[in-house]
N, C-alpha and C positions, 0 to 999 in steps of 0.2 A: 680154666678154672684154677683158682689159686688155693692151696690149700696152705693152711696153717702150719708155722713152723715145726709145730710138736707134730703133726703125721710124717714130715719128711725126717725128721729126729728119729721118729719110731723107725720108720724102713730101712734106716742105716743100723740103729743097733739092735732090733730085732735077729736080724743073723747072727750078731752076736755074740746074744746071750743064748741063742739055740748051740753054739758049738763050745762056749767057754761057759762052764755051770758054774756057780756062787762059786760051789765048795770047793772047785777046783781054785781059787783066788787068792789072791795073796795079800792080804789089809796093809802091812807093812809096806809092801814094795808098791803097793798103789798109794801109799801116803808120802814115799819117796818121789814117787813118778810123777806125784801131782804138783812137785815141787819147780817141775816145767813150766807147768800152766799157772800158777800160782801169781804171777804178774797181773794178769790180764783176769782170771777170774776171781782174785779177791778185788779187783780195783772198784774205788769210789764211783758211786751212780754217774759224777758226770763225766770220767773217762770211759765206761760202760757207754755209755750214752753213744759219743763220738765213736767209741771203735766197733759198736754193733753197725751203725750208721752207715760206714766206710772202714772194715779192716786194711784191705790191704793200703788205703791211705794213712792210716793210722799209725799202722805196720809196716812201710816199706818195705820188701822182701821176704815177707812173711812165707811160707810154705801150706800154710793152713788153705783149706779148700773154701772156707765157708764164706759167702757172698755179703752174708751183713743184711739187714733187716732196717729194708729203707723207711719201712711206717713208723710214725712216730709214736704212735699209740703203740702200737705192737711188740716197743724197743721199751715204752714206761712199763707194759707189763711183765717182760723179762725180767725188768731191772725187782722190780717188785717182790715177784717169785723169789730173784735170788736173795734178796737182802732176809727174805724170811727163813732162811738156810746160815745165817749168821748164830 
């Protein structure tokens, strides 16, 4: 059974918001931090596109765990969601 990207999203940060609470958080040093990812998750829908598809081709060497989301459908929906976070 395949489930949906957003349950396996949930099971990974579910523990993590059980052991790290809001208020313990830090807005600043997670707007530093996000300074990492900031390549790849503000990029244009159709580098999105490509690097959901195939990260680690995309990314040669990348460290990131995540497999990439070979539906194509599945990959307009992500991109969709994020663009509405603009």
């Amino acid at each position: 059974m395949r489930l949906p990207i957003s349950y396996l999203g949930l099971g990974i940060l579910l523990p993590f918001f059980a052991i790290c609470p809001a208020a313990a958080a830090d807005v600043e040093a997670g707007k530093a931090d996000f300074k990492k990812c900031a390549l790849c998750h503000t990029a244009d829908a159709e580098t999105l596109d490509t690097y959901l598809a195939d990260p680690r081709a995309t990314v040669p060497g990348t460290k990131m765990i995540f497999p990439g989301i070979k539906d194509e459908k599945e990959r307009q929906d992500v991109i969709a969601y994020l663009e509405t976070l603009k």
